[in-house]
C-alpha positions as CSV (number, residue, x, y, z in Angstrom):
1,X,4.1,-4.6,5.4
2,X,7.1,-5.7,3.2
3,X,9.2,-3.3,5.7
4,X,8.5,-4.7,8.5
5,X,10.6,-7.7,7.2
6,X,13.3,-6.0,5.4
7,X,14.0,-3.7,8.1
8,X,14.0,-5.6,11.3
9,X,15.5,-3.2,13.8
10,X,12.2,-1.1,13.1
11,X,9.9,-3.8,13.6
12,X,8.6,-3.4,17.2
13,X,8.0,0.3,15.7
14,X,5.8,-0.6,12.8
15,X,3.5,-2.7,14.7
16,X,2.7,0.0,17.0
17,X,2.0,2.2,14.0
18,X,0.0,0.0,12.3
19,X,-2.0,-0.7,15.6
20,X,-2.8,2.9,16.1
21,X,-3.9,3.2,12.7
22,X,-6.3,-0.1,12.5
23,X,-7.6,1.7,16.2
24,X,-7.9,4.8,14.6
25,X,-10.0,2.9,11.6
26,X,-12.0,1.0,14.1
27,X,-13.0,4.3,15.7
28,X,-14.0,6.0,12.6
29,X,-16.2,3.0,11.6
30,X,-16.8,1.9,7.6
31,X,-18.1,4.6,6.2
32,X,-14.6,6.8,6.6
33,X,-13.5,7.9,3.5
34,X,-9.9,8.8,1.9
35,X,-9.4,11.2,-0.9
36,X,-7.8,9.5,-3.7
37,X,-7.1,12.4,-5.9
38,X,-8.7,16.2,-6.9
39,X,-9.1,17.1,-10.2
40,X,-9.4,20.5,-11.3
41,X,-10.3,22.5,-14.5
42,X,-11.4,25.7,-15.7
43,X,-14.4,23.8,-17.6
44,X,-17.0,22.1,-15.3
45,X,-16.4,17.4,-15.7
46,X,-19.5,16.1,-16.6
47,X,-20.6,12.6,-16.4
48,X,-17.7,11.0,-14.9
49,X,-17.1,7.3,-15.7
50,X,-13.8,5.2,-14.6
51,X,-13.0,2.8,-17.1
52,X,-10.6,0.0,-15.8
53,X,-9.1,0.9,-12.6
54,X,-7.2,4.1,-13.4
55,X,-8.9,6.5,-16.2
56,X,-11.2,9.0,-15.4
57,X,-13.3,10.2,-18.0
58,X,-16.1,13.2,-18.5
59,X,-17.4,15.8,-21.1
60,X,-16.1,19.4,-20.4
61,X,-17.7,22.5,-23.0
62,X,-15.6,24.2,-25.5
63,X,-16.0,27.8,-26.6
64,X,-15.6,26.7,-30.2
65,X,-16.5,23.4,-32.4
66,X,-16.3,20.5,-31.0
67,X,-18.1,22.3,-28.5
68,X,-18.3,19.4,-26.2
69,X,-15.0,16.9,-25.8
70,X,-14.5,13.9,-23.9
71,X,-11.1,14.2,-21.7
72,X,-9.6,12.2,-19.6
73,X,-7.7,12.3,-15.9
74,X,-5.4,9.5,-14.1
75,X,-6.4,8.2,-10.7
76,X,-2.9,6.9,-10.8
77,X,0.3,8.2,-12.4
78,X,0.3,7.3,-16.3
79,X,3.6,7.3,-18.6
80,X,1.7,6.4,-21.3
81,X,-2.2,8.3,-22.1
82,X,-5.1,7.4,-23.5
83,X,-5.3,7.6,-27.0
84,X,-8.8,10.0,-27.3
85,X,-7.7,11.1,-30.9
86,X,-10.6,9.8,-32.8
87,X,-13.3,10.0,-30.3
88,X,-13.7,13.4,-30.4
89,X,-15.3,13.6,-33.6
90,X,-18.6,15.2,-33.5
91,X,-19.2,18.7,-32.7
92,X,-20.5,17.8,-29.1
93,X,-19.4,14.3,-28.0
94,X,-20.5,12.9,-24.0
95,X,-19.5,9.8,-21.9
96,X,-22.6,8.2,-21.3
97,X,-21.9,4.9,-19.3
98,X,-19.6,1.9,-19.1
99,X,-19.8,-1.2,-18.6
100,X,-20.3,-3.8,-15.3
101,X,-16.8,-5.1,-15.9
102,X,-15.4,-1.4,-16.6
103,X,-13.6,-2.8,-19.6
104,X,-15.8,-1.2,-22.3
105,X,-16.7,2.8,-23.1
106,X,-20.2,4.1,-24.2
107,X,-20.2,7.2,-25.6
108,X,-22.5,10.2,-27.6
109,X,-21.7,12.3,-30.6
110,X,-23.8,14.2,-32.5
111,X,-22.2,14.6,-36.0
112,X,-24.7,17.0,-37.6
113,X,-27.8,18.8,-37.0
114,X,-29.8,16.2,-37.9
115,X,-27.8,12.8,-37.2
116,X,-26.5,11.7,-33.8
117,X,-25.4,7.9,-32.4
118,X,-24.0,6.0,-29.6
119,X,-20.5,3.8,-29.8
120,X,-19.3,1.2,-28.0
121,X,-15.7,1.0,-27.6
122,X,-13.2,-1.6,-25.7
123,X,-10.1,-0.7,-24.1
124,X,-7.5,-2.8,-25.4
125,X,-5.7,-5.6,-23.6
126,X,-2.3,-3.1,-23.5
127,X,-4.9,-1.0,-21.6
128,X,-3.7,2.3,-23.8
129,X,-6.5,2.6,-26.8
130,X,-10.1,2.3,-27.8
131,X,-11.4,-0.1,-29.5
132,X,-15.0,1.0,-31.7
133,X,-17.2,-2.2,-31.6
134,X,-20.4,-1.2,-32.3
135,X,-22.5,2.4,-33.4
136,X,-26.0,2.3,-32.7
137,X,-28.2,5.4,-34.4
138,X,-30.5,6.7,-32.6
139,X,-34.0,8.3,-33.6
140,X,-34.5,11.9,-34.3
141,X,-35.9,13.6,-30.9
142,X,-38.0,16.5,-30.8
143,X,-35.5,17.7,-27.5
144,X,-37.0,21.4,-26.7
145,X,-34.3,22.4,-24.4
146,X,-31.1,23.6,-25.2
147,X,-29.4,20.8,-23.7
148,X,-29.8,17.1,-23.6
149,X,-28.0,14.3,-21.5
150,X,-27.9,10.8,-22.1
151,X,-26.7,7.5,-19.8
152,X,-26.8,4.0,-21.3
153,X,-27.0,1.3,-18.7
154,X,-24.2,-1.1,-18.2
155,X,-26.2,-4.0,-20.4
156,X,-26.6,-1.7,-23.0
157,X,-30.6,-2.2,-23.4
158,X,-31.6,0.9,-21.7
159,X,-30.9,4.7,-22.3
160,X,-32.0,7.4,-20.1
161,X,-32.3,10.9,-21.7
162,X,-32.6,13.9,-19.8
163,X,-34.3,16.8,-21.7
164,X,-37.4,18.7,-22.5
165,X,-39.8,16.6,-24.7
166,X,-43.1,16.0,-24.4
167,X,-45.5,14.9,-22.4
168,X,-43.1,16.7,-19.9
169,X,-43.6,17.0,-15.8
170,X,-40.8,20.1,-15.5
171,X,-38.3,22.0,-17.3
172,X,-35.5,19.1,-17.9
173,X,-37.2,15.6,-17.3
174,X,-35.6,11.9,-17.6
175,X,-37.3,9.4,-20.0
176,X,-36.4,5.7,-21.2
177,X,-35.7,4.6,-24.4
178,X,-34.9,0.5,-24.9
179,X,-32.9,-1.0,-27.5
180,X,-34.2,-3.9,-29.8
181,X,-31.1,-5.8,-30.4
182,X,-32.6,-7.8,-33.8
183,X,-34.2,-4.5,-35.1
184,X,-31.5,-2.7,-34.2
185,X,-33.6,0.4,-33.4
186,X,-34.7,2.1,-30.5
187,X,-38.2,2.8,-28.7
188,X,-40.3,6.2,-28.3
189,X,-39.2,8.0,-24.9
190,X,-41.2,7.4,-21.8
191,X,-41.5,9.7,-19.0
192,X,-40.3,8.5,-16.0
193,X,-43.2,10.4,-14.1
194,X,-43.9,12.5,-11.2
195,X,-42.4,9.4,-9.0
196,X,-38.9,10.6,-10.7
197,X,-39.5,13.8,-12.3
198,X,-40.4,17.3,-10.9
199,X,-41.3,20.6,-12.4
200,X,-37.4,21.9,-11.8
201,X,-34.7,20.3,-13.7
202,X,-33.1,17.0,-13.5
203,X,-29.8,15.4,-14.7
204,X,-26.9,13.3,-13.5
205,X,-28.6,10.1,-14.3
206,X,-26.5,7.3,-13.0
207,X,-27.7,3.4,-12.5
208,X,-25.8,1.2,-9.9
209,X,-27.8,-2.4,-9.7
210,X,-31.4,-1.7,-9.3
211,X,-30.8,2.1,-7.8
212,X,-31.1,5.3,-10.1
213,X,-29.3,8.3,-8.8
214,X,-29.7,11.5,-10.2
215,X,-29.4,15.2,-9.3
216,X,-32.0,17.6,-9.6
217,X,-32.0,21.4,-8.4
218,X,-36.0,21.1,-6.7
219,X,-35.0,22.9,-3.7
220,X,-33.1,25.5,-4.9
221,X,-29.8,23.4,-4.4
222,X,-28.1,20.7,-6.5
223,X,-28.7,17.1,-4.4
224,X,-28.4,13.8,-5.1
225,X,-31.5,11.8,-5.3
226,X,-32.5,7.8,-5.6
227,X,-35.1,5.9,-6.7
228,X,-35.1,1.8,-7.0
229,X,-37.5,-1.1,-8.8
230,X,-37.3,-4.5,-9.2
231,X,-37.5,-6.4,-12.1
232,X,-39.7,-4.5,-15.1
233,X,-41.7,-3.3,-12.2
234,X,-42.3,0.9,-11.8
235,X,-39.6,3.1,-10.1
236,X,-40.3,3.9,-6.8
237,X,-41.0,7.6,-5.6
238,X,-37.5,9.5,-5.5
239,X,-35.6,10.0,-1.8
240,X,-32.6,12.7,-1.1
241,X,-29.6,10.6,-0.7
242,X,-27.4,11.5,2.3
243,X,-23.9,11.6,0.5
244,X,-22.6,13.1,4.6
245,X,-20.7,9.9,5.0
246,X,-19.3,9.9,1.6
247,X,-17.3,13.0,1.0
248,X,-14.8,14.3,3.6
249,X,-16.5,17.5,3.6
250,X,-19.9,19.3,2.9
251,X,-20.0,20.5,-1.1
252,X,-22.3,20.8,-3.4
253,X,-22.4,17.8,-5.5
254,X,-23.0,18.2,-9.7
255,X,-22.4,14.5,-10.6
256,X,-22.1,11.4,-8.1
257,X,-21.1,8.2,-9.2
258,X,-20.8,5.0,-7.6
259,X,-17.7,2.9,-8.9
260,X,-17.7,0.2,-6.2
261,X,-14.9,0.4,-3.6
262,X,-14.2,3.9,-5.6
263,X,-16.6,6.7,-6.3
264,X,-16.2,10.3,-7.5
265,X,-17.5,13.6,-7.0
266,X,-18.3,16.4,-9.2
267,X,-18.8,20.0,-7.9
268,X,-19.8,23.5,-9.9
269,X,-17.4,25.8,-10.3
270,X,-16.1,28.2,-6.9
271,X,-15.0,31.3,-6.1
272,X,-11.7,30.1,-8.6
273,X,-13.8,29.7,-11.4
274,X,-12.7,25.9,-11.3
275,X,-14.6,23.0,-11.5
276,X,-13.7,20.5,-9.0
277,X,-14.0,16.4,-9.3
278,X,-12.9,14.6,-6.0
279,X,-12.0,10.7,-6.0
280,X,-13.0,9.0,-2.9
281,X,-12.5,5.5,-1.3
282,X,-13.2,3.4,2.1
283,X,-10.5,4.1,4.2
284,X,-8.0,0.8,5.0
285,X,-5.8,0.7,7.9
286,X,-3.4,1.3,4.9
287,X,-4.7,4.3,2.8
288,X,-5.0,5.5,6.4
289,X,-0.9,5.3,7.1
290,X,-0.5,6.8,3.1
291,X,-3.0,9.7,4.9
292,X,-0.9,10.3,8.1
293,X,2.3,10.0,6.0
294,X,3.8,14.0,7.2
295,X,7.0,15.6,5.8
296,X,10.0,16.1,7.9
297,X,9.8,18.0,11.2
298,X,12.1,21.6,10.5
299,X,15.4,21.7,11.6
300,X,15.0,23.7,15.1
301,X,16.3,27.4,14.8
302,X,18.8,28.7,17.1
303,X,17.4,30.6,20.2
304,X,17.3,34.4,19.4
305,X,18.8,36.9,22.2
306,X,16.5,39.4,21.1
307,X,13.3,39.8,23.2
308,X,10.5,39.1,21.3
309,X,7.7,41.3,20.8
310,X,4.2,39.6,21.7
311,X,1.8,40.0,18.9
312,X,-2.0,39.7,19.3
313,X,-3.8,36.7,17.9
314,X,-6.5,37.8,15.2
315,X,-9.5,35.7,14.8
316,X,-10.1,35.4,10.6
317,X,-13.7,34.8,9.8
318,X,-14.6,31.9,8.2
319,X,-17.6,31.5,5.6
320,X,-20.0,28.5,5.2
321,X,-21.9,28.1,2.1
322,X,-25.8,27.6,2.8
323,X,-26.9,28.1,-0.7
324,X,-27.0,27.5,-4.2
325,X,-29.5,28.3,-6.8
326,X,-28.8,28.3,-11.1
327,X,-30.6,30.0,-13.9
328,X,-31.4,29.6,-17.1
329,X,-29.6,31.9,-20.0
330,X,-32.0,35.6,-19.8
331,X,-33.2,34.2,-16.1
332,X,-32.4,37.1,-13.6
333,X,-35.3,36.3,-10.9
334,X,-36.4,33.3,-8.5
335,X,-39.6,32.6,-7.2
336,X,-39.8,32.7,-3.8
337,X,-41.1,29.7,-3.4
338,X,-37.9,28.0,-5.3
339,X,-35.6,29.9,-1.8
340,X,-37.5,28.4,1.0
341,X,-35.2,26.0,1.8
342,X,-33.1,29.4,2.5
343,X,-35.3,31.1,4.5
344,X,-36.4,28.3,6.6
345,X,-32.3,28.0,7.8
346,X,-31.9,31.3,8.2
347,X,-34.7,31.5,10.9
348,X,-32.5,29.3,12.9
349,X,-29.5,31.9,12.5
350,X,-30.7,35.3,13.5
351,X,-28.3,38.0,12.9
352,X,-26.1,36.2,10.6
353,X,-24.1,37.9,8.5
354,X,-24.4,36.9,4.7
355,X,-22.3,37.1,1.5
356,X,-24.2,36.6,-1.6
357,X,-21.6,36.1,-4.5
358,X,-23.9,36.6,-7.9
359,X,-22.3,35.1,-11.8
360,X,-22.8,35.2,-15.2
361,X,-21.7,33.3,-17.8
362,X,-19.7,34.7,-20.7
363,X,-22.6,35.1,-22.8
364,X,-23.1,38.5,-23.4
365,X,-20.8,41.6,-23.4
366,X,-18.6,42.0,-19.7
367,X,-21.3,45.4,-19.0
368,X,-24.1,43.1,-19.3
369,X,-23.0,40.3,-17.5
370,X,-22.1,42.5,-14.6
371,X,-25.4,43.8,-14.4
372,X,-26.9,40.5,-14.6
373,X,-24.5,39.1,-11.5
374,X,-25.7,41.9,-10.1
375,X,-29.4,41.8,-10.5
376,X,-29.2,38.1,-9.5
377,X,-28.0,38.9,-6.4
378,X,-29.7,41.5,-5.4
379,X,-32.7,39.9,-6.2
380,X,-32.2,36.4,-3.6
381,X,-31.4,39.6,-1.0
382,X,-34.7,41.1,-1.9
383,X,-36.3,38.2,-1.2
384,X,-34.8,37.5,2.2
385,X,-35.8,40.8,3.7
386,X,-39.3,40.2,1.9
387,X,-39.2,37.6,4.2
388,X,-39.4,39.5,7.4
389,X,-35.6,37.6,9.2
390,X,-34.9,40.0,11.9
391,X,-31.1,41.3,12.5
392,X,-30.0,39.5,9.1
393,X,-27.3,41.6,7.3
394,X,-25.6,41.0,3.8
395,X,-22.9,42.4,1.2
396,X,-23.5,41.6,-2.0
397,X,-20.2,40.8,-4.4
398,X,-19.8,39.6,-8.3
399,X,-17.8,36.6,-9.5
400,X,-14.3,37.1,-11.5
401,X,-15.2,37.0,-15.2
402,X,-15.5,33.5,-16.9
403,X,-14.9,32.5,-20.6
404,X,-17.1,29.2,-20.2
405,X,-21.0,29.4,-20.8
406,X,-22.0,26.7,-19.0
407,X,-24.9,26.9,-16.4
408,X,-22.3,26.1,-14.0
409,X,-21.7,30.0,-13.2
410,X,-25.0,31.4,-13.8
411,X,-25.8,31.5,-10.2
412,X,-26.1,32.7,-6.7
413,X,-24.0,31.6,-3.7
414,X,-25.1,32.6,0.0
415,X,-22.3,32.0,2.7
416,X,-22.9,32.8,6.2
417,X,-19.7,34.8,7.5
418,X,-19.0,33.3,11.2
């Protein structure tokens, strides 16, 4: 707007820009979005927090010790980074959570086999380094799978744990653990229950007020799913959350979490072998000019004499990606109850033509994992001509090799070819 005054001859110019736009915005309604920024990396970002208005962190997994490190990306340009020298100390090390304010850091680290803790560290007033306020141990847990993921809530009195312990409803479940400020200790771990918690794996765990959003893979694909209480009372039976007006386009969606007026998205790894974290926000009549802002129309070319030949337009196909299922480490075979969420779709698209893309992770030697995309994929086809779909064709292909062995690429896309 500070244009409009400085350059005056423009002005009756400007106000009909900005009156298309905040038409435009009208039209689209509140729940248009505007990419801030995409992030990619060859790692998968887990558990994304933004601490103050600009840093972006999450967890990505390391080949060799530390086999877990906390990084960090800039929603805005930054001369000077984040100082995350000494927090990446243990051998793995997570961002579990962050304050109402955004002003102060939780994060994990497990420092030995047998020892592991939380910290609690402020961003500075320069907004450039950490701060360690507080460490809080926590109690040895009897976790059974090979993984476990934490999230401490904003006050700091409640951590969610996603693992295998027992009394278990599934594979990974979440359970609650509360802090006793004067004892300075922590409770046993309850399960959340079936009102949470199913027999597939959940993960993600995120609280915003009094709504917990996770992601679990019950269907066969990763979705976003909600549960509320009020008070100390019991959380209520989970519901898939519709994330269609919050992303400007259909992905599948690792990590969600809410930031306010900002929110970010984290995807598996694609085709690339890159794991991709989008930054969203509500669109403004003003992020919405920063959006239309084009380059420079090219110069015009001068007229040729020759004739020019005409040349046929070829239609590309395009691919849309209907499915996503992951494995566990030595899992080569799915149910077939765990892809009928795909079967059931592709009854209402006879004679589509499928890819099914099958990965490994880089556990293993490259023979093996070869075999193993391959037997993946082959299997999810098996299934869907067990499944009688008339006129359904496939070709089966193997993802490029990976060097990560995250559960991120053990898995099986299916894209219908249009």
């Amino acid at each position: 707007m500070k244009q409009l005054y400085k350059y005056k001859r423009h002005t009756t110019g400007y106000l009909l820009t900005a009156l298309f736009l905040l038409l435009q915005y009208t039209a689209q309604g509140q729940s248009s979005v505007k990419v801030l920024q995409i992030f990619e990396d060859q790692e998968e970002m887990l558990s994304p927090e933004l601490l103050g208005d600009n840093y972006l962190l999450y967890a990505h997994k390391q080949d060799s010790r530390p086999f877990q490190v906390i990084g960090v990306k800039y929603i805005e340009k930054q001369n000077t980074p984040l100082d995350l020298t000494t927090i990446n100390d243990g051998y793995i090390n997570d961002v579990i959570g962050v304050s109402e304010d955004r002003k102060t850091l939780y994060t994990y680290h497990k420092t030995s086999k047998r020892s592991h803790e939380i910290r609690i560290y402020e961003l500075t007033a320069e907004g450039q380094q950490l701060k360690l306020v507080e460490t809080r141990k926590l109690p040895k847990l009897n976790v059974r799978s090979t993984s476990g993921e934490y999230y401490l809530s904003p006050d700091r009195e409640t951590l969610l744990l996603a693992a295998e312990l027992r009394p278990t409803v599934g594979r990974d479940d979440i359970y609650s653990m509360q802090y006793n400020k004067e004892e300075k200790t922590w409770s046993k771990p309850i399960n959340l229950g079936e009102q949470i918690n199913s027999k597939y794996r959940e993960f993600g765990m995120y609280v915003k007020g009094d709504t917990l959003f996770y992601t679990s893979d019950r269907t066969g694909n990763l979705k976003i799913y909600y549960s509320t209480r009020s008070g100390d009372s019991e959380w209520s039976a989970s519901q898939l959350y519709d994330l269609s007006d919050m992303t400007a386009k259909k992905e599948t969606v690792y990590y969600y979490r809410p930031f306010g007026e900002v929110w970010a998205v984290s995807a598996p790894a694609n085709e690339d072998q890159l794991s991709v974290m989008t930054v969203y926000a509500k669109a403004t009549p003003q992020t919405l000019a920063k959006q239309e802002e084009t380059p420079a129309p090219p110069k015009p070319q001068q007229a040729s004499t020759e004739k020019a030949t005409p040349v046929e337009t070829v239609q590309m196909p395009t691919r849309e990606m209907i499915f996503t299922t992951y494995y566990d480490r030595d899992q080569y075979f799915k149910a077939k109850e765990e892809v009928t969420e795909l079967i059931e779709m592709l009854r209402s698209k006879p004679s589509s033509q499928l890819e099914i893309i099958g990965y490994a992770d880089a556990v293993g030697t490259d023979e093996v994992n070869e075999r193993v995309k391959r037997l993946r994929a082959e299997h999810i086809a098996n299934l869907i001509k067990l499944a009688g779909l008339e006129g359904i064709t496939f070709e089966i292909k193997l993802a490029p090799a990976t060097t990560s062995t995250s559960q991120a690429y053990r898995k099986v896309e299916v894209f219908v070819v249009k």
